[in-house]
Backbone bond lengths (Angstrom), bond angles and torsions (degrees), N, CA, C in turn:
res aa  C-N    CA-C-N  psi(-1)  N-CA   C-N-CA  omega(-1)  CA-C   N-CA-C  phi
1 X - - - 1.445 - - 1.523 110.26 -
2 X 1.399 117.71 -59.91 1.525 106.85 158.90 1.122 143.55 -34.07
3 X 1.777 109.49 -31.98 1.192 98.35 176.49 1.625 119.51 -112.55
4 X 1.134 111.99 29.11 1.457 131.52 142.12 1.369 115.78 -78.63
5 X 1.127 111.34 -53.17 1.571 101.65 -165.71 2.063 108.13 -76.21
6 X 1.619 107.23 -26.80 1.522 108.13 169.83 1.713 111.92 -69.41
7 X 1.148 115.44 -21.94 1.596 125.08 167.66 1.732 105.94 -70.12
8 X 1.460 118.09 -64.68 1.024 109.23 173.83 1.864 138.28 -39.68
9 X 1.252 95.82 -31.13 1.715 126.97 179.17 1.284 107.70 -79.33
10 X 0.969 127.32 -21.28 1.897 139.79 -166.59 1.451 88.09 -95.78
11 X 1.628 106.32 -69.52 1.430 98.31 -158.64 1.698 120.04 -71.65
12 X 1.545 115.34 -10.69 1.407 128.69 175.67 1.872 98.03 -70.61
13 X 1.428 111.33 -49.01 1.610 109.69 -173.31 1.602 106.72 -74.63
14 X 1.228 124.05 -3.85 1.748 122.80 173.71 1.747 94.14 -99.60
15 X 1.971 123.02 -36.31 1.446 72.73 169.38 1.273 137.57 -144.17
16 X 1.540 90.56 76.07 1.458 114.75 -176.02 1.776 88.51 -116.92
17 X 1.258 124.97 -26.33 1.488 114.96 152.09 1.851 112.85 -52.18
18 X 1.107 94.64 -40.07 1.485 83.08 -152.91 2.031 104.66 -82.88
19 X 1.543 105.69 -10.88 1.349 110.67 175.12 1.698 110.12 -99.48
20 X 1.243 108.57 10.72 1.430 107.13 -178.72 1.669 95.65 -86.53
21 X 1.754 98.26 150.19 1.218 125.93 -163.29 2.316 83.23 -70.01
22 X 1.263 118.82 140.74 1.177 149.53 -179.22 1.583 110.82 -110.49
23 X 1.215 127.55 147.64 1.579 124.96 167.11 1.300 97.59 -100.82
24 X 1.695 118.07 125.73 1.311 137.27 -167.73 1.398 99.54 -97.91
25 X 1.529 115.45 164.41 1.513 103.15 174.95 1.743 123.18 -42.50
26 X 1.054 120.17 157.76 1.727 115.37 156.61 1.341 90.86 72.78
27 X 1.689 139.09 14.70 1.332 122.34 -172.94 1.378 96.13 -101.96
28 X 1.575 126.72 -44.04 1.406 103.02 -104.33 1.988 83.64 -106.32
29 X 1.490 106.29 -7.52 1.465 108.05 -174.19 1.841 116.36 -150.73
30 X 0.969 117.39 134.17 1.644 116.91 -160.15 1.919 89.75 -69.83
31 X 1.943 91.64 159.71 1.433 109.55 -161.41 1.422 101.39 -75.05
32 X 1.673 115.10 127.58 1.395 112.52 -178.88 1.811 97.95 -50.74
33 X 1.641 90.29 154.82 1.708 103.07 177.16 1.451 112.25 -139.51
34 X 0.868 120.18 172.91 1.882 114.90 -171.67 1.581 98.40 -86.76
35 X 1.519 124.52 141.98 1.409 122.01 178.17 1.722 108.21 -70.41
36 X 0.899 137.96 137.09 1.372 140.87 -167.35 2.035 97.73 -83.69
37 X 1.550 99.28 153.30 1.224 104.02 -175.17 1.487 119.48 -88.17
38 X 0.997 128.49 172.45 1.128 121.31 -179.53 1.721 109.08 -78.91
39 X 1.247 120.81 -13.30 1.441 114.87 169.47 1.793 112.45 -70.25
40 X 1.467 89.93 -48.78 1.723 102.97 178.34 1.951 96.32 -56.82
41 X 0.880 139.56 -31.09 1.567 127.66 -178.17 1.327 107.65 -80.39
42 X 1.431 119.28 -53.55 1.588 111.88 -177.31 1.743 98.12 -58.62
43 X 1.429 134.08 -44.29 1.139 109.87 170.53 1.595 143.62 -57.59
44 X 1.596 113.99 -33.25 0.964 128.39 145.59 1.770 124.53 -27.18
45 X 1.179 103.71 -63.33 1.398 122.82 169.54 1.381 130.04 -39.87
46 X 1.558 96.07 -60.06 1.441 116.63 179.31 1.894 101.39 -59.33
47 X 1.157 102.23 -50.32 1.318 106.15 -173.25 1.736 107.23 -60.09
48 X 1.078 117.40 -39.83 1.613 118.83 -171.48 1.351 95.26 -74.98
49 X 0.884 139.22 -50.08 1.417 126.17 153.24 1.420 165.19 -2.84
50 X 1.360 80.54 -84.15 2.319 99.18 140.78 1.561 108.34 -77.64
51 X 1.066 145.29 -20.63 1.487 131.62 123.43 1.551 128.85 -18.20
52 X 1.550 99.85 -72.05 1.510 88.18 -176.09 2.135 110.11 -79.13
53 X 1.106 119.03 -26.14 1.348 125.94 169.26 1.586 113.23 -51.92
54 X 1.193 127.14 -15.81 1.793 153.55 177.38 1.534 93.89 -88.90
55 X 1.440 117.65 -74.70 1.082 110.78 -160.73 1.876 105.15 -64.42
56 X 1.053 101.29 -64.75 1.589 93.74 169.13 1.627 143.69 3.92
57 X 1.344 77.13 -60.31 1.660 113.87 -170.52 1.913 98.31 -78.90
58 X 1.320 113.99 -45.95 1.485 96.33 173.50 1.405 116.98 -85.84
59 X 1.676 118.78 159.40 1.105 157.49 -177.32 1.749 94.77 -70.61
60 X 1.428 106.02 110.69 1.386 114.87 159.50 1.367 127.31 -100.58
61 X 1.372 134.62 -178.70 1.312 123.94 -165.05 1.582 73.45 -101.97
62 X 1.728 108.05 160.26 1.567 117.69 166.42 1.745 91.43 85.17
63 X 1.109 144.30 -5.97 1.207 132.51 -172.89 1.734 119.88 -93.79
64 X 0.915 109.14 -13.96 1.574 137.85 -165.21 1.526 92.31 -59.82
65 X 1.779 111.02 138.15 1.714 114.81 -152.03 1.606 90.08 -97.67
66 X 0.627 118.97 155.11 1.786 116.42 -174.62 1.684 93.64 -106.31
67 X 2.013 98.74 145.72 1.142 116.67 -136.71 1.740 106.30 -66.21
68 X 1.365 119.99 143.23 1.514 124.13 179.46 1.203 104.83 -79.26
69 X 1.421 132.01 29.01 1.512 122.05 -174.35 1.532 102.66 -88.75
70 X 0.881 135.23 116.82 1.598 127.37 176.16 1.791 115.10 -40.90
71 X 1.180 120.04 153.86 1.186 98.35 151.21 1.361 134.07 -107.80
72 X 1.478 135.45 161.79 0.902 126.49 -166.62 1.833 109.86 -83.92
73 X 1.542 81.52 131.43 1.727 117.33 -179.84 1.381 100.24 -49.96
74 X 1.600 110.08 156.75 1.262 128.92 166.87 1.273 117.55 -126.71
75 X 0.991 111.64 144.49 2.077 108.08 178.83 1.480 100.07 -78.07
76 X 1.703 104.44 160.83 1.075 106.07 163.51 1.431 121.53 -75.54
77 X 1.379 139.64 -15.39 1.222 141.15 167.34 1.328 117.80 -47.36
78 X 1.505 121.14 -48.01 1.685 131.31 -179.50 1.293 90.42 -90.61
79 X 0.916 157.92 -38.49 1.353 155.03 159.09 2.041 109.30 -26.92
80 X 1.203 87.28 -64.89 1.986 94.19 158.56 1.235 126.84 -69.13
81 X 1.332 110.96 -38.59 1.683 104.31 -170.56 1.571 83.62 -73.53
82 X 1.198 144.38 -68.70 1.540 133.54 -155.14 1.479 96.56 -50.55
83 X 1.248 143.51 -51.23 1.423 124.02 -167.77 1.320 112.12 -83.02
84 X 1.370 110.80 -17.03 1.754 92.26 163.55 1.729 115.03 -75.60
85 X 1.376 108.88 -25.37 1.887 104.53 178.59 1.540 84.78 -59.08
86 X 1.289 104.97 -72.31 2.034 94.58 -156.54 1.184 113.87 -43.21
87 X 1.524 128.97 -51.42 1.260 115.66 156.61 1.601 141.11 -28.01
88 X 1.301 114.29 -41.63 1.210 126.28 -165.00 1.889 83.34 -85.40
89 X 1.368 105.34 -69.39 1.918 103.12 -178.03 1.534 106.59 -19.13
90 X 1.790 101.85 -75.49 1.616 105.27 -179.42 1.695 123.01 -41.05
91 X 1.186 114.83 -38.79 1.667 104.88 -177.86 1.662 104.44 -63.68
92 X 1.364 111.69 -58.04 1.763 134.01 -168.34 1.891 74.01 -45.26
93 X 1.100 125.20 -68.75 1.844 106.08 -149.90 1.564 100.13 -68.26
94 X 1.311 126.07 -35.85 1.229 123.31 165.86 1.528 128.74 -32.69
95 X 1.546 107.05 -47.26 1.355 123.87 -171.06 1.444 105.62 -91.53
96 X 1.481 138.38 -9.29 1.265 150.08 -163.20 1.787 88.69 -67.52
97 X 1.135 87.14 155.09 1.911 91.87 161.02 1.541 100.28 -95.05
98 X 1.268 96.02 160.93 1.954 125.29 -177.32 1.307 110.31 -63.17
99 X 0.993 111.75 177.44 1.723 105.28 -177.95 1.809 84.75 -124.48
100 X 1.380 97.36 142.21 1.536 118.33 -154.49 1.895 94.08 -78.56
101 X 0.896 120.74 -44.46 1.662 118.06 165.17 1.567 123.56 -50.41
102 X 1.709 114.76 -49.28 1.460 91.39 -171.62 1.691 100.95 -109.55
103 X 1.403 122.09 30.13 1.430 113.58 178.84 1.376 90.94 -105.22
104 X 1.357 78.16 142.14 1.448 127.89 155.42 1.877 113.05 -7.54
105 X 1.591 111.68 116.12 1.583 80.88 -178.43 1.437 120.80 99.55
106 X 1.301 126.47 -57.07 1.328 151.92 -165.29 1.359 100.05 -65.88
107 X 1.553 113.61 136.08 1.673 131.01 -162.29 1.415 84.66 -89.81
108 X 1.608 140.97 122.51 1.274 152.07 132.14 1.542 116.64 -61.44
């Protein structure tokens, strides 16, 4: 029985070698290419350039300047009275009693 099942183990580890993915020709490294000159880059350049100076220049969607209208000012007086209401709201719900269903404790 052992030495079925140590046969079995041998031949599972030869062929999971033999179904493993391999680098086929042309895989395993990109096709050598000539290094470009330094004239070919400043041209490159120049060209990406008046590219982006093109794109620039047109109107994209999402670009639209958001509006220069000022908004209208608030005093500091209403500026206080509103944070003392919220204030005052927030304590009052603080001090409220619980609602007998979802507190804490509470026989459902």
């Amino acid at each position: 029985m052992k030495k079925v099942l140590l046969a079995a183990a041998i031949a599972s580890l030869f062929a999971a070698q033999a179904f493993a993915q391999a680098k086929g020709p042309g895989e395993d490294a990109a096709a050598p290419s000539a290094k470009a000159t330094p004239a070919e880059k400043a041209s490159a350049k120049a060209h990406r350039k008046e590219e982006g100076k093109e794109a620039a220049k047109e109107a994209k969607a999402g670009d639209e300047q958001p509006s220069t209208t000022a908004s209208k000012k608030v005093s500091k007086e209403s500026k206080a009275a509103a944070k003392k209401k919220r204030k005052a709201e927030g304590a009052a719900a603080a001090k409220a009693p619980k609602d007998q269903t979802t507190g804490a404790g509470g026989s459902n």
